[in-house]
PDB file with one MODEL, atoms N, CA, C and O in Angstrom:
MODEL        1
ATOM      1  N   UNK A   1     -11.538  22.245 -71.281  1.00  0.00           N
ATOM      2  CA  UNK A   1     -12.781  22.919 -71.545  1.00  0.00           C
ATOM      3  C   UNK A   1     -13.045  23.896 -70.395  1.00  0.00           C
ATOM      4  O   UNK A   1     -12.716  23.395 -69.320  1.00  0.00           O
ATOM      5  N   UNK A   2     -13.505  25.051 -70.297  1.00  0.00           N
ATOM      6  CA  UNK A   2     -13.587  26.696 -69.783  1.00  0.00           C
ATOM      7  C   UNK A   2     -15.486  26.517 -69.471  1.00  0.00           C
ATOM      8  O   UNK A   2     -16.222  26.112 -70.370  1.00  0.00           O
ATOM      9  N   UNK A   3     -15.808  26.747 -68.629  1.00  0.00           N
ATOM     10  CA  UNK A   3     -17.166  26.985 -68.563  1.00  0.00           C
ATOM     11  C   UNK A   3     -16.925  28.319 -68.839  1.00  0.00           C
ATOM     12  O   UNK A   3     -15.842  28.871 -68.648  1.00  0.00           O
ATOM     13  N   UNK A   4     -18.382  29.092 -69.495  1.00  0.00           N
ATOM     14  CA  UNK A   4     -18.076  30.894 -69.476  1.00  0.00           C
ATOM     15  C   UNK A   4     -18.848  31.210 -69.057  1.00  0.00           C
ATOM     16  O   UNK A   4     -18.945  32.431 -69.182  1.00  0.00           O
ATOM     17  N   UNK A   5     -20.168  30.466 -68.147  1.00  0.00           N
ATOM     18  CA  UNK A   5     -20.938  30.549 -68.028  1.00  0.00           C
ATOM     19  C   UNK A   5     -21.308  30.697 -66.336  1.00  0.00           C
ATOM     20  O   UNK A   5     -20.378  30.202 -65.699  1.00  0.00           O
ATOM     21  N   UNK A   6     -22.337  31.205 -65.474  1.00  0.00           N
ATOM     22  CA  UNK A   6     -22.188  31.024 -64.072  1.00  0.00           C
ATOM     23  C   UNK A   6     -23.357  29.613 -64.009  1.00  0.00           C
ATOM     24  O   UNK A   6     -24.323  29.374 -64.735  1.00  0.00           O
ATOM     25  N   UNK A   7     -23.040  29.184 -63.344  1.00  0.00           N
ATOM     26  CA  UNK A   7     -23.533  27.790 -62.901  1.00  0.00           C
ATOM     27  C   UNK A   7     -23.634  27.616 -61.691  1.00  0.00           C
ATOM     28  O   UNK A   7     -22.564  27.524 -61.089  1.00  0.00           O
ATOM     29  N   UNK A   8     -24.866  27.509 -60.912  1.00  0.00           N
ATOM     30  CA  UNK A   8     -25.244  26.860 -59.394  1.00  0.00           C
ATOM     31  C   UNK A   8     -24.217  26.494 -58.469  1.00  0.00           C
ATOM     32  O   UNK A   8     -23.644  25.501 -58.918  1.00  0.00           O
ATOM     33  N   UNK A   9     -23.745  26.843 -57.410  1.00  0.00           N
ATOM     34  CA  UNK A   9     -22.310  26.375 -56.694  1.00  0.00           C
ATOM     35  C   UNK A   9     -20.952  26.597 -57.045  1.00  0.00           C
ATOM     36  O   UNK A   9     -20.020  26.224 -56.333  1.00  0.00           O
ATOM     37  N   UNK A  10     -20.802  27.263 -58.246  1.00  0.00           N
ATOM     38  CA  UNK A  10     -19.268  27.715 -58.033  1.00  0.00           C
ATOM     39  C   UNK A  10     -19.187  29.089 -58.064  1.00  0.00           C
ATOM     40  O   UNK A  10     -20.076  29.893 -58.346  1.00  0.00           O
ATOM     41  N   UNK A  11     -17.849  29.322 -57.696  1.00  0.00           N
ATOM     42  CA  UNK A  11     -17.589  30.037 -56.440  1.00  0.00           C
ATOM     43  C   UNK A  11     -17.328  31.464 -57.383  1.00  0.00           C
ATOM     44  O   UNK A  11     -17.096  32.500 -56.761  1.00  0.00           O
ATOM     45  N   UNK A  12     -17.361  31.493 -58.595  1.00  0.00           N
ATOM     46  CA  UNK A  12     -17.452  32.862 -59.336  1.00  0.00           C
ATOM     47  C   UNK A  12     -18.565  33.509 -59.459  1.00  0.00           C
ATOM     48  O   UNK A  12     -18.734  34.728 -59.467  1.00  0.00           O
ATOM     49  N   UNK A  13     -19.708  32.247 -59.603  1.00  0.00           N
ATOM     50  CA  UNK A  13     -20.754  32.587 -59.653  1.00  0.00           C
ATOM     51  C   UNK A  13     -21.958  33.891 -59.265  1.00  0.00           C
ATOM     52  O   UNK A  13     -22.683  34.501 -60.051  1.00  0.00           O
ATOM     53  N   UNK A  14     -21.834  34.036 -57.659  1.00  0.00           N
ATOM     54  CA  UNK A  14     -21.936  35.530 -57.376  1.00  0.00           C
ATOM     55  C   UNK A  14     -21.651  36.481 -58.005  1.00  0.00           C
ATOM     56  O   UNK A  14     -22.410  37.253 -58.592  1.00  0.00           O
ATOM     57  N   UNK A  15     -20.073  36.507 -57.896  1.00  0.00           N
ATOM     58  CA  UNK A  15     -19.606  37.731 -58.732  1.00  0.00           C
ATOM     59  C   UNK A  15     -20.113  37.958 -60.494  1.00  0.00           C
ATOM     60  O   UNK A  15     -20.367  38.954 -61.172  1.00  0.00           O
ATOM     61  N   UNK A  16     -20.100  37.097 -60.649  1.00  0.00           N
ATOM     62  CA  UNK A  16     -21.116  36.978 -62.406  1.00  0.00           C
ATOM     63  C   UNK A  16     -22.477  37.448 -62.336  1.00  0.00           C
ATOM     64  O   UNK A  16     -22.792  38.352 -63.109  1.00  0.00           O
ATOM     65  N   UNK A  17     -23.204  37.058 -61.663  1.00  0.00           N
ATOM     66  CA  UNK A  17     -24.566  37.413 -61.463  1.00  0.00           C
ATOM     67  C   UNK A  17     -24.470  39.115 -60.904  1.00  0.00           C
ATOM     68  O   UNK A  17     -25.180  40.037 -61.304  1.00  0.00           O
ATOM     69  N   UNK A  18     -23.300  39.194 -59.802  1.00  0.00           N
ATOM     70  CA  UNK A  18     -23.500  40.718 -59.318  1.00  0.00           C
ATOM     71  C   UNK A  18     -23.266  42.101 -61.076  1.00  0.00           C
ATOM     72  O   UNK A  18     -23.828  43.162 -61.349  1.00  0.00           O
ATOM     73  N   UNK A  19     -21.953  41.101 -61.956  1.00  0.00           N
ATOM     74  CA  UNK A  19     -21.539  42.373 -62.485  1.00  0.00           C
ATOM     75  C   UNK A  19     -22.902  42.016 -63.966  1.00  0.00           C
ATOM     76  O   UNK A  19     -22.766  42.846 -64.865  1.00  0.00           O
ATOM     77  N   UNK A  20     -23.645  41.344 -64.146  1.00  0.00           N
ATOM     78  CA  UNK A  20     -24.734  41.100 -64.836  1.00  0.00           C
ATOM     79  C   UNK A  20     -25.935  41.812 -64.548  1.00  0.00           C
ATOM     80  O   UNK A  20     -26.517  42.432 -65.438  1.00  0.00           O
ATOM     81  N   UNK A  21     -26.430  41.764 -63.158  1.00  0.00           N
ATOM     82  CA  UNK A  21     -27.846  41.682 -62.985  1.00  0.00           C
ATOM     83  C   UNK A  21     -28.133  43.783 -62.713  1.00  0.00           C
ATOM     84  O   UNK A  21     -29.224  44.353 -62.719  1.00  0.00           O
ATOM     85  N   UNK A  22     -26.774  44.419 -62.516  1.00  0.00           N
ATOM     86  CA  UNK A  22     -27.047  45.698 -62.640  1.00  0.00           C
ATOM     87  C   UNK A  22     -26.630  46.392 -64.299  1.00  0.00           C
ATOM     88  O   UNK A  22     -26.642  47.592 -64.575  1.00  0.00           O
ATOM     89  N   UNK A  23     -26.404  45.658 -64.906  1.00  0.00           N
ATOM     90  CA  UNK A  23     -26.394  46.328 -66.099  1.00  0.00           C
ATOM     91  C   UNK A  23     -27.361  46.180 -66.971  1.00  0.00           C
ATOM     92  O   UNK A  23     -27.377  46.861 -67.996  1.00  0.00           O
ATOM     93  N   UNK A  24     -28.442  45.142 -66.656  1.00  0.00           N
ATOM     94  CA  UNK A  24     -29.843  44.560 -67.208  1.00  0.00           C
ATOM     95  C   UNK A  24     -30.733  45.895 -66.575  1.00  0.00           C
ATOM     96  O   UNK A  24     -31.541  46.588 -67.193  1.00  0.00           O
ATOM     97  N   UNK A  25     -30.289  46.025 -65.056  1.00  0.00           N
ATOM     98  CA  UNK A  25     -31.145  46.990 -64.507  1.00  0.00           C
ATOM     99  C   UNK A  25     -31.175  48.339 -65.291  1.00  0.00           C
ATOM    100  O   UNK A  25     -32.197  48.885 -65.708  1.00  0.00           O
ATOM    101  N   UNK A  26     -29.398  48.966 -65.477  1.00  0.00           N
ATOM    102  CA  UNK A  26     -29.458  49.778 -66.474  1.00  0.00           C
ATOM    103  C   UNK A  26     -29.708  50.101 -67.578  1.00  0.00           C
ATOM    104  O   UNK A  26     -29.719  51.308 -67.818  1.00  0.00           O
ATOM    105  N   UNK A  27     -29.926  49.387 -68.377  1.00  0.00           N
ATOM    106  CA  UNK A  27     -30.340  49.002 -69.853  1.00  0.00           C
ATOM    107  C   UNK A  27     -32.188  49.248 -69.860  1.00  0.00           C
ATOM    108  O   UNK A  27     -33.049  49.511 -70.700  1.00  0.00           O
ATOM    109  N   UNK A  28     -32.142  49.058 -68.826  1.00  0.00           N
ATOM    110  CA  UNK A  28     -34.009  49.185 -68.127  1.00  0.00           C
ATOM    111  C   UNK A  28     -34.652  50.697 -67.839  1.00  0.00           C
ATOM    112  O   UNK A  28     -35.832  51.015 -67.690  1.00  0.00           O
ATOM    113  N   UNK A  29     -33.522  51.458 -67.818  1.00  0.00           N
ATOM    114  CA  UNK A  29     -33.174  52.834 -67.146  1.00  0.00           C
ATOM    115  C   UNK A  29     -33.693  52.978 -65.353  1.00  0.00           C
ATOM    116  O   UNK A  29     -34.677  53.519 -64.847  1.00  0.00           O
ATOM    117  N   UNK A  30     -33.033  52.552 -65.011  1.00  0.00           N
ATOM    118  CA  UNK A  30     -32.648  51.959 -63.511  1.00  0.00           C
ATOM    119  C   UNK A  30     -31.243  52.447 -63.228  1.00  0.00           C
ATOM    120  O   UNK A  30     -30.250  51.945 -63.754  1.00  0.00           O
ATOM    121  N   UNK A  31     -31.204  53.782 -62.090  1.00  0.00           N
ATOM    122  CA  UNK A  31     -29.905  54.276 -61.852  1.00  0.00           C
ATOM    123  C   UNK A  31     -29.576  53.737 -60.162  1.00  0.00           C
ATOM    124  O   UNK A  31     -30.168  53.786 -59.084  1.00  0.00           O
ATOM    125  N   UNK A  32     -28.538  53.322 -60.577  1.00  0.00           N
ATOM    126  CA  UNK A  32     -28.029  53.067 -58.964  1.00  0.00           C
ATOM    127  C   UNK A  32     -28.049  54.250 -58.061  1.00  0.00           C
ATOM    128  O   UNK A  32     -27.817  55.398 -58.439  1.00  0.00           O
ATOM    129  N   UNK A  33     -28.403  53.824 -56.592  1.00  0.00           N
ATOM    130  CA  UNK A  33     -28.587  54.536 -55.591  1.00  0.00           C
ATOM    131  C   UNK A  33     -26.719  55.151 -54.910  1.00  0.00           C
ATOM    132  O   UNK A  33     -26.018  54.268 -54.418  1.00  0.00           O
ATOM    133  N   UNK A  34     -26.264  56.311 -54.959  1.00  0.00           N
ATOM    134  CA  UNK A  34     -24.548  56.176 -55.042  1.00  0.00           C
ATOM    135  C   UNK A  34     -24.255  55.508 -53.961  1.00  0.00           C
ATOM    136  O   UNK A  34     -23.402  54.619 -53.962  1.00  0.00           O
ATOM    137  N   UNK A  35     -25.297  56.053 -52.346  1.00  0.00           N
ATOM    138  CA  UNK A  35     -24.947  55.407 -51.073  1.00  0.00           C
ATOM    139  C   UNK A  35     -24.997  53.665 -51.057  1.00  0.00           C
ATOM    140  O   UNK A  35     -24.421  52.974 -50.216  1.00  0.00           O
ATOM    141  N   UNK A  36     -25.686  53.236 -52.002  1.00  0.00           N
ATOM    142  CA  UNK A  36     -26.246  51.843 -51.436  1.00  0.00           C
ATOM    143  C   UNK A  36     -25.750  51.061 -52.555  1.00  0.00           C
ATOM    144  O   UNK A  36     -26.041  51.632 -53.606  1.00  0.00           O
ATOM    145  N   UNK A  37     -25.040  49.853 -52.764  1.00  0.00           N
ATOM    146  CA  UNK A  37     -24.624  49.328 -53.785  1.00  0.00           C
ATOM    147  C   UNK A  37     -25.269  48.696 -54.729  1.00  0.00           C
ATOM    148  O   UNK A  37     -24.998  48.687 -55.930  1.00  0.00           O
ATOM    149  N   UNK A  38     -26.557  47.897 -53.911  1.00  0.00           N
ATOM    150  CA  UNK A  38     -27.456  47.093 -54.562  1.00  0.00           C
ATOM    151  C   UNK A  38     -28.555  47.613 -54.513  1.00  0.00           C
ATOM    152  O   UNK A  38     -29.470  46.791 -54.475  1.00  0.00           O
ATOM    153  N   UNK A  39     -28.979  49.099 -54.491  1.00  0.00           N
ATOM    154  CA  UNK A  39     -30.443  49.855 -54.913  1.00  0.00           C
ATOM    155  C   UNK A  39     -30.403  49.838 -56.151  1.00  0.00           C
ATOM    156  O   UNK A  39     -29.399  49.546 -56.801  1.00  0.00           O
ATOM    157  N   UNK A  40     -31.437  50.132 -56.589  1.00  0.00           N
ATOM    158  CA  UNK A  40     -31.697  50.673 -58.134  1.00  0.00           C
ATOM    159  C   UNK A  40     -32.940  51.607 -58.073  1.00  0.00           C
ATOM    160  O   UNK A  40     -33.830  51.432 -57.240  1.00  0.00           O
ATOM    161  N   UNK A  41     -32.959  52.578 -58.967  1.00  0.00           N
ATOM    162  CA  UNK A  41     -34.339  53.419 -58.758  1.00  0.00           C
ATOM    163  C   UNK A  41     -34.819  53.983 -60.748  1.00  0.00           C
ATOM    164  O   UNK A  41     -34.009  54.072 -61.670  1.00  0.00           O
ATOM    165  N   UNK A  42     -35.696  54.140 -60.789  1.00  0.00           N
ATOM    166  CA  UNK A  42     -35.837  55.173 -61.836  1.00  0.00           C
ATOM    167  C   UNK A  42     -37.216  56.473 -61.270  1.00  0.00           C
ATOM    168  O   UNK A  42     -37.915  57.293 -61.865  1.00  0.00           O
ATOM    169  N   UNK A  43     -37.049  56.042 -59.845  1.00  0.00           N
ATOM    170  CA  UNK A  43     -37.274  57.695 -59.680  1.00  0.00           C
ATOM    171  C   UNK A  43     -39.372  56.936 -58.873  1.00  0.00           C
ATOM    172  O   UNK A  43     -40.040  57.494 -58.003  1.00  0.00           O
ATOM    173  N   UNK A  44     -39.727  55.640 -59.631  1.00  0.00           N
ATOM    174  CA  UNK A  44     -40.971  55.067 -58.709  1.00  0.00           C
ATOM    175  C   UNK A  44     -40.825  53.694 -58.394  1.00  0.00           C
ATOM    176  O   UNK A  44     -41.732  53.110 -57.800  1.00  0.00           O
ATOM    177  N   UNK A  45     -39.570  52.997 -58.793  1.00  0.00           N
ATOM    178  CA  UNK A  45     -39.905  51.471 -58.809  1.00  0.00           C
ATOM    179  C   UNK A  45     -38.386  51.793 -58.096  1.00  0.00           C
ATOM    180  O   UNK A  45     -37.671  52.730 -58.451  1.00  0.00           O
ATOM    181  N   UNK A  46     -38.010  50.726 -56.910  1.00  0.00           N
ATOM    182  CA  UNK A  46     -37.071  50.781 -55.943  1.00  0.00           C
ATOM    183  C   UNK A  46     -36.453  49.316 -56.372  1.00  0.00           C
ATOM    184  O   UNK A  46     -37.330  48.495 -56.104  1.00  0.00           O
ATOM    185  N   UNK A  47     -35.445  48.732 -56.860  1.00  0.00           N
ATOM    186  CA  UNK A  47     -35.374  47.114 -57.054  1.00  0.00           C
ATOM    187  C   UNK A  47     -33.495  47.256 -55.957  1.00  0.00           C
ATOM    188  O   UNK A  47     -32.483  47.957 -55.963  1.00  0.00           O
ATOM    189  N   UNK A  48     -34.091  46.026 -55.176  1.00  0.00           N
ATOM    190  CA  UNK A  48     -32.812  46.267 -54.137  1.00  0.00           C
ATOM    191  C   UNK A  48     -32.590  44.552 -54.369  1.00  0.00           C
ATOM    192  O   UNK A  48     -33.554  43.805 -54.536  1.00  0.00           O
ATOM    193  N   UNK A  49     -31.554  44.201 -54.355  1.00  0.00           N
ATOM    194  CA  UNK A  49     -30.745  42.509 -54.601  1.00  0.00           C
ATOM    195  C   UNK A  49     -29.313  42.647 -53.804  1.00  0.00           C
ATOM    196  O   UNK A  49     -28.484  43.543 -53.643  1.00  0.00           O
ATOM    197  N   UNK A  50     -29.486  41.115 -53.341  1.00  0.00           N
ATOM    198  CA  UNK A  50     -28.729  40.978 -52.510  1.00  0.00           C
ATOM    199  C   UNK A  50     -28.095  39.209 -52.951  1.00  0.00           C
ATOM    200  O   UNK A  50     -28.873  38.254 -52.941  1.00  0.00           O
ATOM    201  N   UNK A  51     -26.740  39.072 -53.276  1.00  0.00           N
ATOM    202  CA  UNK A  51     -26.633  37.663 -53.783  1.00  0.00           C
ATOM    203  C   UNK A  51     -27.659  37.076 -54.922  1.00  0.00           C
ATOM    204  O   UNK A  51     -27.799  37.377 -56.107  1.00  0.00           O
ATOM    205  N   UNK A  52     -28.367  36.048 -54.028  1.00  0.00           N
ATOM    206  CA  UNK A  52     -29.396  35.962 -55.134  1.00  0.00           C
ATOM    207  C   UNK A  52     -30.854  36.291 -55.238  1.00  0.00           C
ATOM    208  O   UNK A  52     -31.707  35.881 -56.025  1.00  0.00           O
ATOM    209  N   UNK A  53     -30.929  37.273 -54.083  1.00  0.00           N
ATOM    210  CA  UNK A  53     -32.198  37.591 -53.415  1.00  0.00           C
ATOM    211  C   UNK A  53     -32.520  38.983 -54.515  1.00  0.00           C
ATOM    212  O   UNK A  53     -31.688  39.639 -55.140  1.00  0.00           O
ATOM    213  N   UNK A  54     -33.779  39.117 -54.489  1.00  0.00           N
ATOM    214  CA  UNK A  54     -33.963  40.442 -55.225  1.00  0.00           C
ATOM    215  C   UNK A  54     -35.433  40.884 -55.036  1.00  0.00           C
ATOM    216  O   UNK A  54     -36.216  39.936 -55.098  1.00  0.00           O
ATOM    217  N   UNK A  55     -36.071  42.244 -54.793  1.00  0.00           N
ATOM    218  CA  UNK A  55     -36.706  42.836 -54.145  1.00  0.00           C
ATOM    219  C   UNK A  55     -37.218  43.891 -54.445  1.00  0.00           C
ATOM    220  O   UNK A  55     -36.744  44.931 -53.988  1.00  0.00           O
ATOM    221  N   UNK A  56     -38.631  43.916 -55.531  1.00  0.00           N
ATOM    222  CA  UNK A  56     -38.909  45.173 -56.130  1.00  0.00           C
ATOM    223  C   UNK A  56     -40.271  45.867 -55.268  1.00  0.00           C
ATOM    224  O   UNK A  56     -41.307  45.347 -54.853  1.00  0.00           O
ATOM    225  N   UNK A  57     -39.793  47.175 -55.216  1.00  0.00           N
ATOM    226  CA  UNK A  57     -41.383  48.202 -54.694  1.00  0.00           C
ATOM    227  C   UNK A  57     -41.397  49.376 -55.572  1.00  0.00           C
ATOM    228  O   UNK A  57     -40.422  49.872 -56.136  1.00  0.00           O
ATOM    229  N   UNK A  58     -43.229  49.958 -55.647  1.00  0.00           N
ATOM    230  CA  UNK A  58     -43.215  50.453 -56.562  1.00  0.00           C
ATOM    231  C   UNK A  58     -43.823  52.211 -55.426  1.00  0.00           C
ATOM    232  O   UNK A  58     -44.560  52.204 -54.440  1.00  0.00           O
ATOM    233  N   UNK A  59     -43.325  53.129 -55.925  1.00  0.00           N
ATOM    234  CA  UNK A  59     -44.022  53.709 -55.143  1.00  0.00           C
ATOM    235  C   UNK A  59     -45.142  54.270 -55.247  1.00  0.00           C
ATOM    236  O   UNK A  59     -45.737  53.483 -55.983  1.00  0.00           O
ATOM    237  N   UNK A  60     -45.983  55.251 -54.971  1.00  0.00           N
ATOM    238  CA  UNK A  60     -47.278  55.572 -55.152  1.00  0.00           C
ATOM    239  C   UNK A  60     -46.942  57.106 -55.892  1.00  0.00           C
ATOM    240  O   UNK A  60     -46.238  57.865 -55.226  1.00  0.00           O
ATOM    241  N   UNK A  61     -47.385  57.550 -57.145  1.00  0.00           N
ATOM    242  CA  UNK A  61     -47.168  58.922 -57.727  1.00  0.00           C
ATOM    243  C   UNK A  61     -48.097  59.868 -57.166  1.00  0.00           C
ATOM    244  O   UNK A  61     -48.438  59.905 -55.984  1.00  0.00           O
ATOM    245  N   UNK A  62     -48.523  60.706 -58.181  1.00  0.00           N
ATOM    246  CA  UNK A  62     -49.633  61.500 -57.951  1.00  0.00           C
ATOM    247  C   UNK A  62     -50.852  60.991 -58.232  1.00  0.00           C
ATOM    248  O   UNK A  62     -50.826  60.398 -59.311  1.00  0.00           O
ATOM    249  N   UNK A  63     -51.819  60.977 -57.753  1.00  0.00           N
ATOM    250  CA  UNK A  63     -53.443  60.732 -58.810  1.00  0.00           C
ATOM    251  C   UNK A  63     -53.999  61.830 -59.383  1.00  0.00           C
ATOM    252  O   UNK A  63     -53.903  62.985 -58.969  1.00  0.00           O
ATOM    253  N   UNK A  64     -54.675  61.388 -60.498  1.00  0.00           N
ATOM    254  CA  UNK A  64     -55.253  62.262 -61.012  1.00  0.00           C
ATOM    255  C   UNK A  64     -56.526  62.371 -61.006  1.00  0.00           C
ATOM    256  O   UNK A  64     -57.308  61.423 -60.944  1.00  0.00           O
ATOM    257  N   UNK A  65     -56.877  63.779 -61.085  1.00  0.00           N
ATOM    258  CA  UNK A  65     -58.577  63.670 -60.996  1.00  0.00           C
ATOM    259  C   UNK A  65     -58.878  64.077 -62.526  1.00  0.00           C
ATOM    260  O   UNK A  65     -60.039  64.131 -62.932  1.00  0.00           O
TER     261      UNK A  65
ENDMDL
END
């Protein structure tokens, strides 16, 4: 029996979550940053992940009067 799945403590696991969690981002329209591997932007929301850490800011636009 094959797990296909990533599961807590083994050692593929990372790599599953890494080639997963940026194509969710893209699907979101979230373009990777080219310099930085784990940025994401769509231009106001910044989402940066690291393993299993992950880290969103939003930035401030224009206001309107």
């Amino acid at each position: 029996m094959k797990l296909h799945k990533a599961s807590y403590g083994l050692k593929r696991s990372p790599r599953l979550w890494y080639q997963l969690f940026p194509t969710a981002l893209e699907e979101l329209g979230m373009m990777p940053v080219p310099s930085v591997n784990c940025l994401f932007t769509d231009g106001t929301i910044l989402v940066l992940f690291y393993v299993n850490d992950c880290y969103g800011h939003r930035t401030e636009g224009q206001h309107h009067q």
